[in-house]
MARVEXTI-890534 format. One record per residue (C-alpha): x, y, z. Coordinates in pm, whole numbers, padded with zeros to 5 digits, always signed. Layout:
<nodes>
XYZ ...
</nodes>
This chain:
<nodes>
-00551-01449-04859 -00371-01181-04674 -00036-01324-04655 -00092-01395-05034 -00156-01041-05155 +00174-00930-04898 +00371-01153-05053 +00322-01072-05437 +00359-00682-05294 +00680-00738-05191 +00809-00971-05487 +00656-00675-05720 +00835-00408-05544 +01196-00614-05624 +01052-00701-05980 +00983-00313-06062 +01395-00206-05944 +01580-00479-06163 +01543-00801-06025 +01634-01073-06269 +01564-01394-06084 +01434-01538-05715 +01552-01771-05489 +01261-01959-05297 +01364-02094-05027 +01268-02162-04636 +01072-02464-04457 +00779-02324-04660 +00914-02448-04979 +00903-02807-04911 +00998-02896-05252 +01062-02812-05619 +00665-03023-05674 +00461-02748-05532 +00567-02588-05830 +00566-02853-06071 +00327-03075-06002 -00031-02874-06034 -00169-03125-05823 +00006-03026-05520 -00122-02665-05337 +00151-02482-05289 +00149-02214-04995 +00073-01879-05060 +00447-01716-05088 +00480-02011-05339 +00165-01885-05539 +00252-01575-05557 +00590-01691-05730 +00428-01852-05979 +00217-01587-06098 +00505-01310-06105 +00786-01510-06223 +00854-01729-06504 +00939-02116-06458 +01309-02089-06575 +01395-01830-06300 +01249-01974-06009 +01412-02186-05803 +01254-02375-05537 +01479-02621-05276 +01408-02821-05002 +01557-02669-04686 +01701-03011-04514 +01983-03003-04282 +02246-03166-04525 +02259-02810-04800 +02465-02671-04478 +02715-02991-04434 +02808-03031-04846 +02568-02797-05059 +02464-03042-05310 +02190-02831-05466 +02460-02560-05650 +02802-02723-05612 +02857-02350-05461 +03167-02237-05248 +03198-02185-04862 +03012-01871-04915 +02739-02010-05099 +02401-01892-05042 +02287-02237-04916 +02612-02293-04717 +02789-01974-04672 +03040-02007-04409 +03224-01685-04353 +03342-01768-03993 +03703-01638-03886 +03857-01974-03898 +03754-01963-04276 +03841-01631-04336 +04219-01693-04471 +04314-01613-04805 +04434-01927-04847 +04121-02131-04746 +03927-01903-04944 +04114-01915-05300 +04149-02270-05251 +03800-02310-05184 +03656-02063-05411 +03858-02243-05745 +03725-02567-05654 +03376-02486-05633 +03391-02294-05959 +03570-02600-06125 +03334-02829-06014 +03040-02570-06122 +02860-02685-06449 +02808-02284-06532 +02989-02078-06311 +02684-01813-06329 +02460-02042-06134 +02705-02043-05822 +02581-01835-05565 +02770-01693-05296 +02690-01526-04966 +02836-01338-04668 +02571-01464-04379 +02232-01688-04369 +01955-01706-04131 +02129-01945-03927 +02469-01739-03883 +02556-01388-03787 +02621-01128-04017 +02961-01055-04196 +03036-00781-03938 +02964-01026-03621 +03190-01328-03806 +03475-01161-03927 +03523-00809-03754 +03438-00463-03859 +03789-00419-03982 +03692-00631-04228 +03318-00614-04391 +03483-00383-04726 +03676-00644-04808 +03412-00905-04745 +03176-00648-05004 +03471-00607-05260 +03486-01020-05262 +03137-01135-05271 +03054-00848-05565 +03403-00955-05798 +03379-01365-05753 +03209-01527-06093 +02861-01576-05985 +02566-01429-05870 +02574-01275-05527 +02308-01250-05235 +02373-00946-05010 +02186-01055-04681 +01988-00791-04574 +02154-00529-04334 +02541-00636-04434 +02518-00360-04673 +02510-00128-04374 +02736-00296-04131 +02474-00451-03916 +02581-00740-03681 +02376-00961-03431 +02365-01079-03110 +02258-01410-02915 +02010-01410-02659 +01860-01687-02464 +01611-01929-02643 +01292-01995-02596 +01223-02196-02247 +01160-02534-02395 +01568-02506-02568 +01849-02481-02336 +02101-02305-02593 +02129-01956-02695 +02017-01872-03069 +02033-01590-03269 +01841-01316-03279 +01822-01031-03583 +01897-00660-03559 +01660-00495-03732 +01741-00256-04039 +01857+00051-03933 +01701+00282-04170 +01700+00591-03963 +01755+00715-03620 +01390+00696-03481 +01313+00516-03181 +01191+00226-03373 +01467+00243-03652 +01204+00333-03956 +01160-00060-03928 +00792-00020-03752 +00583+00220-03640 +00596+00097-03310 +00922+00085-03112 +01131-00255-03217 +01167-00417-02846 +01515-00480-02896 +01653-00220-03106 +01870-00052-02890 +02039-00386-02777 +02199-00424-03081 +02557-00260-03189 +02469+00051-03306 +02562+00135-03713 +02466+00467-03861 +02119+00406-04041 +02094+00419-04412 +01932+00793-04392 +02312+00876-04285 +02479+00646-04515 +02377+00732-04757 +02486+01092-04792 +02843+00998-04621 +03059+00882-04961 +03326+00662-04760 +03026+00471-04577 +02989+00069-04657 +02656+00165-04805 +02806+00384-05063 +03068+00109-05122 +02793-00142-05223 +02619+00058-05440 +02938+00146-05621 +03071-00222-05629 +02691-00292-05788 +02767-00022-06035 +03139-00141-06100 +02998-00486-06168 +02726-00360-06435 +03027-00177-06595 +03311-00392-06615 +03166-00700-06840 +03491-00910-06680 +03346-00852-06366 +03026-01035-06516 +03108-01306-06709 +03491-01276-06696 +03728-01620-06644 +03829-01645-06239 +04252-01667-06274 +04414-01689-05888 +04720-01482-05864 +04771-01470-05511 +04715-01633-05147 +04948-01596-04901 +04863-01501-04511 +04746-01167-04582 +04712-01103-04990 +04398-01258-05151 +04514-01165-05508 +04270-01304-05816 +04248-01187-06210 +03901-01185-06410 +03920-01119-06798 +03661-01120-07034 +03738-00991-07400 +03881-00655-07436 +03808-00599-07052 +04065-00716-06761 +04033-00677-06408 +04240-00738-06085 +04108-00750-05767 +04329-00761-05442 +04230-00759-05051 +04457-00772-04730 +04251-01012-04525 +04560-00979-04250 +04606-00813-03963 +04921-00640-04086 +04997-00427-04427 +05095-00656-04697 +05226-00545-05042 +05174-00708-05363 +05445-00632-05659 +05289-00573-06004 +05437-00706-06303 +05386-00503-06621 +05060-00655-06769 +04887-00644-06427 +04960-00275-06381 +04655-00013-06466 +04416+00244-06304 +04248+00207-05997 +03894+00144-06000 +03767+00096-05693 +03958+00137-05315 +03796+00107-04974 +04001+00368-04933 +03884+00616-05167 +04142+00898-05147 +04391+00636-05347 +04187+00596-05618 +04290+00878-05847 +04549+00789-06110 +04733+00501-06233 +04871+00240-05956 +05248+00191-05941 +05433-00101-05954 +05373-00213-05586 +05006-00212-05439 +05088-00122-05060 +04776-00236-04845 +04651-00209-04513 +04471-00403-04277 +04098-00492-04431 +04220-00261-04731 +04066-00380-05066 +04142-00244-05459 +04022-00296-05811 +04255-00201-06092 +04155-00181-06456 +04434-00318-06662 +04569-00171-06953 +04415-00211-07253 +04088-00265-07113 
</nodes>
């Protein structure tokens, strides 16, 4: 039917860019037998999966309250994409390194863990932990071992907002900014103006993002292109350096390639002191006017502040 045909559109127009796998999930896919058990119909978003994608790369869960208390389906972290939990309570560097090495530990493969900023039932990065601190959020969900999920509209800052529920439930839920993908009256989201568009915080769209180089758009795309380049940044060993109450400080080495990735999740600067086999060229800074050069033997970080070094010898 209709939905059918929509459906395989829009999993075709992610299959023509790159996409290497697909993550089924939602109250539509009941469970992993609509796929392998021909007996059973499977709903149309379903069907459409199994024409486009082969078995071994689709993943189909049951969406049942209990993924969001432990995660049994990937052993994943806090910021899992079936239990990501990004909330500011969580967001200390010690929680998070603690939390992070555990889950990879208990991992069978460490490429099968996913991890996430946000999910349907939580607000975006920017409405969790601040605005202050969504580059460093980007810089540690595109350097963990892994596979990561951007949630759509993180990539450009968006946040949320509650609003009251329907009239038969008595709390507040959450309700979705659109995308912002340019400065129409309707966002470029619809052709029609989006009812609550202008309720939302305002971000600049994507149009202006895109041609502004020290906009968290352009960071994303050049994490995405710092992770295709850097094959420790792919399949590289996770070694923690560093948590303190500021410094989130973590190693990842592959052969021949060695990176280190620090973030000041603090409120305050922080500094981190480099000893000699940890010292190399910067690669990537939120801040991109340090990024020329070779760092010294301190990294001196602000608040939210985030930087990739290539170590020597790499």
């Amino acid at each position: 039917g209709a939905v059918e045909i929509a459906t395989e559109r829009a999993y075709r127009f992610w299959f023509d860019r790159g996409v290497d796998a697909v993550r089924a999930g939602g109250r539509w896919a009941e469970n992993a037998r609509q796929v392998a058990d021909p007996a059973v119909a499977p709903p149309a978003p379903v069907r459409s999966l199994v024409r486009l994608v082969p078995a071994a790369l689709l993943d189909v869960h049951e969406a049942e309250p209990r993924e969001w208390e432990a995660c049994p389906i990937c052993r994943a972290s806090m910021l899992c994409a079936h239990r990501p939990v990004v909330a500011p309570a969580a967001w200390q560097p010690r929680r998070l390194m603690a939390t992070i090495h555990d889950r990879l530990q208990q991992a069978t493969d460490p490429a099968i863990v996913q991890w996430a900023l946000a999910s349907r039932r939580q607000p975006r990065a920017a409405g969790l932990i601040g605005p202050e601190q969504i580059r460093a959020a980007a810089v540690l969900l595109l350097t963990l071992p892994g596979t990561p999920t951007i949630v759509s509209g993180d990539e450009i800052g968006l946040s949320d907002r509650a609003t009251l529920a329907p009239l038969r439930r008595r709390h507040a839920h959450l309700e979705r900014a659109p995308m912002v993908w340019d400065d129409t009256n309707a966002n470029g989201f619809a052709r029609w103006p989006w009812r609550a568009a202008g309720e939302f915080p305002r971000v600049d769209s994507v149009g202006v993002q895109r041609c502004d180089p020290d906009s968290i758009l352009v960071l994303y795309r050049r994490l995405i292109a710092l992770r295709h380049n850097e094959r420790a940044l792919q399949v590289g060993a996770f070694s923690p350096l560093l948590a303190n109450d500021r410094l989130l400080v973590y190693l990842r080495e592959a052969p021949g390639n060695r990176v280190l990735v620090a973030m000041n999740l603090g409120t305050e600067s922080a500094a981190f002191s480099l000893r000699p086999e940890l010292r190399g060229h910067y690669a990537l800074c939120t801040e991109r006017s340090r990024e020329s050069g070779r760092a010294g033997t301190v990294l001196e970080m602000s608040p939210g502040e985030a930087i990739v070094l290539r170590l020597a010898g790499s």
